[in-house]
VOGU-3710 file (C-alpha; in Angstrom, 3 decimals, decimal comma):
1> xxxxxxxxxx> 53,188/-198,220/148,673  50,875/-200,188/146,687  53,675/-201,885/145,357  54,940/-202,983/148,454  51,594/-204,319/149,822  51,499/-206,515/146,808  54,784/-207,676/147,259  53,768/-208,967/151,067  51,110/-210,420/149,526  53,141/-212,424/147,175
11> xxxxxxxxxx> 55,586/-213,119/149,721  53,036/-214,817/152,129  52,924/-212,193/154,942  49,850/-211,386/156,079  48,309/-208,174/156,953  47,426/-207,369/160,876  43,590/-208,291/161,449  41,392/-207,310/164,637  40,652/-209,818/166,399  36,962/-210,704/167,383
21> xxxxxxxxxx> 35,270/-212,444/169,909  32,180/-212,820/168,069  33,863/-214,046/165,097  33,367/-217,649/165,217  29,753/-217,104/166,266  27,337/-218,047/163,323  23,886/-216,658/163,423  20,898/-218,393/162,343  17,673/-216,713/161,596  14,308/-219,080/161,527
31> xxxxxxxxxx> 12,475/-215,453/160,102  11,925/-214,911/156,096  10,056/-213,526/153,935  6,248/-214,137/154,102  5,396/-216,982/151,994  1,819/-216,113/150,387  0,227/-218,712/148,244  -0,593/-217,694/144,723  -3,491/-215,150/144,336  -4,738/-216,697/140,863
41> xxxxxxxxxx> -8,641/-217,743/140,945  -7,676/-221,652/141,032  -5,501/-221,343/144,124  -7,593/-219,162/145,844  -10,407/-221,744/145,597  -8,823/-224,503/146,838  -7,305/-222,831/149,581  -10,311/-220,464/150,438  -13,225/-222,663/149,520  -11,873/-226,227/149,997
51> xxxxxxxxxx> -9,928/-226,021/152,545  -10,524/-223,482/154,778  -14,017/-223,943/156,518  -15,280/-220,046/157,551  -14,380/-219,679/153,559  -16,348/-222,470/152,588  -19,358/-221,796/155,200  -19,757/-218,467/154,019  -19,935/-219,020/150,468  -22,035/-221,725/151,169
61> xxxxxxxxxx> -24,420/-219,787/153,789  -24,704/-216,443/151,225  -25,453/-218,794/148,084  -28,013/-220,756/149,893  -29,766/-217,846/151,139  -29,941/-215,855/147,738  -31,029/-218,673/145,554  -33,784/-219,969/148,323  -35,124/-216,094/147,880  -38,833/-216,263/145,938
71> xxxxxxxxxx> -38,651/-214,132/142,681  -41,260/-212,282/141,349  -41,451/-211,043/137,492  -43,593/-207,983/137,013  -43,784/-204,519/134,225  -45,171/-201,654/135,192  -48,622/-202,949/134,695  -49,637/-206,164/136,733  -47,415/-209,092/138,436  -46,948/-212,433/136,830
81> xxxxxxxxxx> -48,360/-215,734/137,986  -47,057/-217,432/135,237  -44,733/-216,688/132,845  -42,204/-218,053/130,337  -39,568/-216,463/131,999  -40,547/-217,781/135,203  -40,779/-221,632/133,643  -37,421/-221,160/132,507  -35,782/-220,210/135,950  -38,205/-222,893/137,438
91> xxxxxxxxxx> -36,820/-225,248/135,555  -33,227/-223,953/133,770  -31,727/-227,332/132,168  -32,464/-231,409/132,813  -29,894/-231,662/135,112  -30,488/-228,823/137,463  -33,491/-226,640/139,105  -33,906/-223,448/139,972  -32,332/-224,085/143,477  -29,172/-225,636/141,946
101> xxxxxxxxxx> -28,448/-222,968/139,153  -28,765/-220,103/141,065  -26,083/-221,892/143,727  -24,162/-222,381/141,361  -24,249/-219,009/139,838  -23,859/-217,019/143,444  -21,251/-219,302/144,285  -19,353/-218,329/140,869  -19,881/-214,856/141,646  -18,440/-215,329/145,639
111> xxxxxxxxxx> -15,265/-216,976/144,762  -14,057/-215,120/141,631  -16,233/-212,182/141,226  -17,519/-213,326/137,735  -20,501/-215,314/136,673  -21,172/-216,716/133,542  -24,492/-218,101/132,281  -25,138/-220,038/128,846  -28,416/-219,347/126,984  -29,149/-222,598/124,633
121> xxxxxxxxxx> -31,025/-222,496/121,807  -30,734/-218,311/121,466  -32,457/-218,916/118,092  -35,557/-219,091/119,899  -37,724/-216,252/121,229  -36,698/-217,568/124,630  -33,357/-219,749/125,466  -34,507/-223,546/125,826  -32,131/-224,213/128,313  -29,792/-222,208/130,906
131> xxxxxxxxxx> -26,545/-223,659/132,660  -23,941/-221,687/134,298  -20,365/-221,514/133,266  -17,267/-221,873/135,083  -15,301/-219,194/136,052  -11,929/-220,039/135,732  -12,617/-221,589/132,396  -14,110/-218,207/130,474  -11,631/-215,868/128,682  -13,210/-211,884/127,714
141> xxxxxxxxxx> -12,395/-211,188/124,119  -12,263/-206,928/124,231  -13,439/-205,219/121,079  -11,285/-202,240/119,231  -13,525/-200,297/121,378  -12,572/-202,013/124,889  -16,255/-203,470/124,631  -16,234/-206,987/124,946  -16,591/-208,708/121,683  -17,020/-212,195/122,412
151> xxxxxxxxxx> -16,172/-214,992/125,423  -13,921/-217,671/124,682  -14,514/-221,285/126,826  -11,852/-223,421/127,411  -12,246/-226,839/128,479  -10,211/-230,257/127,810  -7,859/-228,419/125,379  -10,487/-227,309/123,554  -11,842/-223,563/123,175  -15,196/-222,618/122,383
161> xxxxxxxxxx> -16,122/-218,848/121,182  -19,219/-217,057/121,775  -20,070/-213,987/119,781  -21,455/-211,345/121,781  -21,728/-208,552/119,506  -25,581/-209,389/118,238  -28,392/-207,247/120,779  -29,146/-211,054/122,578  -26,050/-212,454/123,780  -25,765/-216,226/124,411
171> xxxxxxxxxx> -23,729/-215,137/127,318  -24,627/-213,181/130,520  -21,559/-211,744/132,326  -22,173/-210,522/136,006  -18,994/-209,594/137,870  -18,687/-207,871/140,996  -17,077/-204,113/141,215  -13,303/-204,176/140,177  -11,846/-200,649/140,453  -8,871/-201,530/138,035
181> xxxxxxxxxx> -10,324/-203,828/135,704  -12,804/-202,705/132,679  -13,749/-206,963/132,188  -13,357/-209,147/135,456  -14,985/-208,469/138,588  -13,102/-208,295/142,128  -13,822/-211,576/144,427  -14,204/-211,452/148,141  -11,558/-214,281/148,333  -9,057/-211,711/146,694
191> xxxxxxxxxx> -9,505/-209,017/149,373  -9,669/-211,913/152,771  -6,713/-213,916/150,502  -3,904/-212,740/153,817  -6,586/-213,573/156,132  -7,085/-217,427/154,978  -3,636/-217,863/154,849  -3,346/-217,041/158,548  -6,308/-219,011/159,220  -4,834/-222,137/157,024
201> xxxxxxxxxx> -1,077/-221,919/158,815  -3,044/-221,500/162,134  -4,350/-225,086/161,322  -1,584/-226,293/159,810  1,028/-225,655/162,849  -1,812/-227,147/165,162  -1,794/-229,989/163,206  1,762/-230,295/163,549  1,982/-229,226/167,002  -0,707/-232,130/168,072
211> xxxxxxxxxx> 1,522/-234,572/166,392  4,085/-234,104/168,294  2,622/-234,397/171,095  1,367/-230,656/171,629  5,196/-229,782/172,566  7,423/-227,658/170,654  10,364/-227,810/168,951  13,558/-227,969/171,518  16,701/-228,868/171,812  19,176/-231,198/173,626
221> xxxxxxxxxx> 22,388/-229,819/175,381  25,069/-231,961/176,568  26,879/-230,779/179,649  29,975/-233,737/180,324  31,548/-234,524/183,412  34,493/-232,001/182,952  32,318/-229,461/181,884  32,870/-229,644/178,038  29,598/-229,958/176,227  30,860/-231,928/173,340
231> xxxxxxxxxx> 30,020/-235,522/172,273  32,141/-238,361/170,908  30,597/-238,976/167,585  29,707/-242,635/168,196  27,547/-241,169/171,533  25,789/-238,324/169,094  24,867/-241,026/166,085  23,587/-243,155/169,171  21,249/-240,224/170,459  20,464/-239,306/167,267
241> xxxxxxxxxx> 18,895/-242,749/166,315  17,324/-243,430/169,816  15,606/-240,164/169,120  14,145/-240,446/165,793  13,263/-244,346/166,486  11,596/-243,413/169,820  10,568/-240,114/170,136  9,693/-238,426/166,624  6,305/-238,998/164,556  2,170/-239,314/165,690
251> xxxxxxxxxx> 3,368/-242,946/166,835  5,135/-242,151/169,631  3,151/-239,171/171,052  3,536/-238,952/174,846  5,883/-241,199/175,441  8,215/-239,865/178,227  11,635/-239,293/177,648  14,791/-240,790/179,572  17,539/-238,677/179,938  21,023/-239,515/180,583
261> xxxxxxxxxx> 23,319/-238,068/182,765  24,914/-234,515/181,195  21,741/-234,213/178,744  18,887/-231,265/179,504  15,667/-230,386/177,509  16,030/-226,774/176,052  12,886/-225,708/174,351  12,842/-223,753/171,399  9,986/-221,980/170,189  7,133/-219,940/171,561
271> xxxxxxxxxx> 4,238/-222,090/173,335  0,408/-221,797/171,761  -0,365/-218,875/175,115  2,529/-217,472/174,502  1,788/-216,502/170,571  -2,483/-216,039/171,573  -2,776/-218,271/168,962  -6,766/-219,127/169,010  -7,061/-214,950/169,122  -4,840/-215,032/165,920
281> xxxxxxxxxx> -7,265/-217,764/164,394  -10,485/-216,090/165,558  -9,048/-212,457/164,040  -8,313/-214,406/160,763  -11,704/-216,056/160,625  -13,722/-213,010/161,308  -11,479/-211,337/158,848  -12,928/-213,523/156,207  -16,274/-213,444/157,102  -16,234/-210,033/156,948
291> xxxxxxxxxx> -15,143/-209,962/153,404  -17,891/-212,126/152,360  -20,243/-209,582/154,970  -21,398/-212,714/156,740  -22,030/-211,563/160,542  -19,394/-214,122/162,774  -22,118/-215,192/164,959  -23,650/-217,076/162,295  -20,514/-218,636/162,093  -20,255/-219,685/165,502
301> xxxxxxxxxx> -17,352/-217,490/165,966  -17,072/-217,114/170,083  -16,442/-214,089/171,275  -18,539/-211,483/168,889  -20,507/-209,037/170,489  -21,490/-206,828/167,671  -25,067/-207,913/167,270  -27,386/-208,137/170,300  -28,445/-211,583/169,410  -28,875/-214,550/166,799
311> xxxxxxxxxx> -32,051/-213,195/164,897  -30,524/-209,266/164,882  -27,245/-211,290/163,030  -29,500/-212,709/160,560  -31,591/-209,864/159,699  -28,474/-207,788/159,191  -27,220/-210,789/156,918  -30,140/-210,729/154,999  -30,520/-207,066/154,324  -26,937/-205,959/153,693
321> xxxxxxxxxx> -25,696/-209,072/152,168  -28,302/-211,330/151,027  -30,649/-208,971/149,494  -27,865/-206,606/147,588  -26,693/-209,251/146,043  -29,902/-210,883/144,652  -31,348/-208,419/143,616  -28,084/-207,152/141,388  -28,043/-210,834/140,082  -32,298/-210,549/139,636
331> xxxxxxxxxx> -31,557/-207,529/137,520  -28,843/-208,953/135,411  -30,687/-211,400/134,492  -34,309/-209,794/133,631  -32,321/-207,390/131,214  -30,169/-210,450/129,976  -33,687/-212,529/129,191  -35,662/-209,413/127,957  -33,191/-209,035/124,896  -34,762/-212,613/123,775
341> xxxxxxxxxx> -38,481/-211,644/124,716  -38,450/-208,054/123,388  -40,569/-207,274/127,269  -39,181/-205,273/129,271  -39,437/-206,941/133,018  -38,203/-206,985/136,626  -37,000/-210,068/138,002  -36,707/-209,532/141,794  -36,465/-211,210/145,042  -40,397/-211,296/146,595
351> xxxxxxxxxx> -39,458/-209,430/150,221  -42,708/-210,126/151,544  -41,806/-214,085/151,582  -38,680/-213,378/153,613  -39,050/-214,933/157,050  -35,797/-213,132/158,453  -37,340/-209,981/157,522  -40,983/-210,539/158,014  -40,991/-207,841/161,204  -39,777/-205,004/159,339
361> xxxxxxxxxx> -42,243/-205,685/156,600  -45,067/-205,508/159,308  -43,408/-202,184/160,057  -43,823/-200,882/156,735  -47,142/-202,233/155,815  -48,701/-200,768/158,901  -46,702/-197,250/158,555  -47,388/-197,265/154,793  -50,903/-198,537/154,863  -51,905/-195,716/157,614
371> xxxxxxxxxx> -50,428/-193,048/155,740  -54,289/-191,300/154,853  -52,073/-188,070/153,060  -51,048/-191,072/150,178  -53,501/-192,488/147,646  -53,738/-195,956/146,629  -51,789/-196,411/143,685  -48,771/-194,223/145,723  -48,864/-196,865/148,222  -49,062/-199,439/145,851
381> xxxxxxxxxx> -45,556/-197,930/144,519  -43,748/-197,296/147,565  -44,481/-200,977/148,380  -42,688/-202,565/144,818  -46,324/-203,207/143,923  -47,410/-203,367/140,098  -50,446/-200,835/139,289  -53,855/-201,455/139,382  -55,026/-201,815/135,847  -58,200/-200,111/134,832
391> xxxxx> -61,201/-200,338/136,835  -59,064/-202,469/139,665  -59,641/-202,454/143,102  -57,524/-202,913/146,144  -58,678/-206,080/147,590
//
């Protein structure tokens, strides 16, 4: 039997088919995969810092805040008016201030979840100079041990190496909390990364949608005279070219369209009410802020409800974004600086200097302060206050 089937083959007969009436229909399917841009720290940058503004405005609001905090550098003994430490930080390298480094070094931390900062001059008791490195640029050498060993720079084809294995370091590494990596932290931009994508095709498509003249894409159908919809080919190049010449591109936005006899508008496409788009835009933005733990109203995000008002908002910001984050980067860096000095120190944000949080210090004075059951030097600790040194007095 096989034989014979080849044989019919051969011979040019062809086997009995089913006919279908869907057979000569060809489907066409505008839905893919999801294109996601790259999640690698110089993408993510661009398209979460640069060009996506609740990405940018965050960053920008959280660094601001935490390097305008006041810092105080105390032991366990007294409080420092002035210290070497605190001239340093005052005054970290000739092209930048306090204000500027510690941007720059919250801002590192924000959009890849490391920060890098160069000690110059380590030779000295104290580093002359302090500047902070970039991100993207710095490479973790791992020890034998899984320790690292040393930090290589990179940076016009050229690669700089840093040892770290002596007790002072010329590099301090602060990353954020990465629970599968033992060297690089975990950045906020890695976890809202779906989010600004949304937000960034959201713009995008409006964009596009404005250009052409806020309608959507459509179609033309031709319906002739004796009820065949098909066009001559020297009536479709015609169309065609009117079209594109007349109708297509920002230039012609708005201008109506003449239609001639047999030809209807069909469009194709879902209009902006029909997809909610702005509630797809404002989801994706306070997706992002939330990442970064920046409250939405601050953002001047409509619709958020969460906090009662503005100054609620920014005393949550403060205390659950501002301060954590400070203060881990305060610490870090008193421990980093105390390898050089051979003190040991606390470099912290001064709370009591904190407008946004001024009434819940008044709270805390008042409740510590009437407290009779607590001595002096207890309230003195339960306030972040150095010790009284012998023979002191409260004022």
């Amino acid at each position: 039997m096989v034989l014979d089937f080849l044989r019919l083959r051969t011979q040019g007969e062809t086997p009995e088919q089913k006919a279908s009436a869907t057979g000569a229909v060809v489907a066409y399917h505008s839905a893919g995969r999801v294109a996601w841009s790259p999640r690698d720290t110089v993408t993510l940058t661009k398209t979460g810092f640069s060009g996506n503004p609740i990405g940018f405005r965050s960053v920008k609001l959280i660094a601001e805040a935490a390097a305008a905090l006041p810092l105080v550098l105390q032991d366990a003994s007294r409080r420092y008016d002035s210290h070497p430490v605190l001239n340093l930080i005052k005054r970290p390298n000739l092209a930048q201030g306090r204000a500027e480094l510690l941007e720059a070094l919250f801002g590192q931390l924000l959009l890849t979840g490391n920060a890098y900062i160069e000690a110059v001059g380590e030779d000295a008791e104290l580093p002359l100079e302090l500047h902070v490195l970039r991100s993207d640029r710095m490479r973790v050498i791992p020890g034998a041990d899984g320790w690292p060993m040393g930090y290589e720079y990179a940076v016009s084809g050229r690669k700089h190496r840093f040892d770290a294995t002596c007790a002072a370091s010329p590099v301090c590494h602060i990353r954020s909390f990465h629970p599968q990596d033992d060297h690089y932290g975990l950045s906020p931009l890695q976890a809202a990364a779906m989010a600004v994508d949304v937000h960034n095709s959201a713009s995008r498509w409006s964009k596009a949608l404005l250009d052409n003249a806020a309608r959507p894409s459509g179609a033309l159908v031709y319906h002739g005279a004796d009820g065949q919809g098909t066009m001559a080919d020297d009536q479709f190049q015609r169309l065609s070219a009117e079209i594109e010449a007349n109708f297509q591109g920002a230039r012609n936005a708005g201008r109506p369209m003449v239609l001639e006899g047999g030809l209807d508008w069909k469009p194709m496409g879902f209009s902006p009410s029909d997809m909610e788009f702005q509630k797809t835009k404002e989801a994706a933005a306070r997706e992002i802020a939330l990442a970064f733990g920046v409250p939405p109203m601050l953002l001047g995000i409509q619709g958020d409800a969460t906090y009662a008002n503005y100054q609620e908002a920014n005393r949550a910001f403060f205390r659950l974004t501002v301060l954590p984050l400070a203060t881990r980067v305060a610490s870090a860096l008193s421990a980093w600086l105390s390898c050089f000095t051979g003190e040991v120190m606390e470099l912290k944000p001064d709370l009591d200097q904190v407008p946004a949080l001024a009434a819940e210090r008044d709270a805390q004075w008042a409740r510590v302060s009437n407290a009779e059951f607590l001595t002096d030097a207890e309230k003195r600790a339960l306030l972040g206050l150095p010790a009284l040194p012998e023979g002191g007095r409260d004022a």
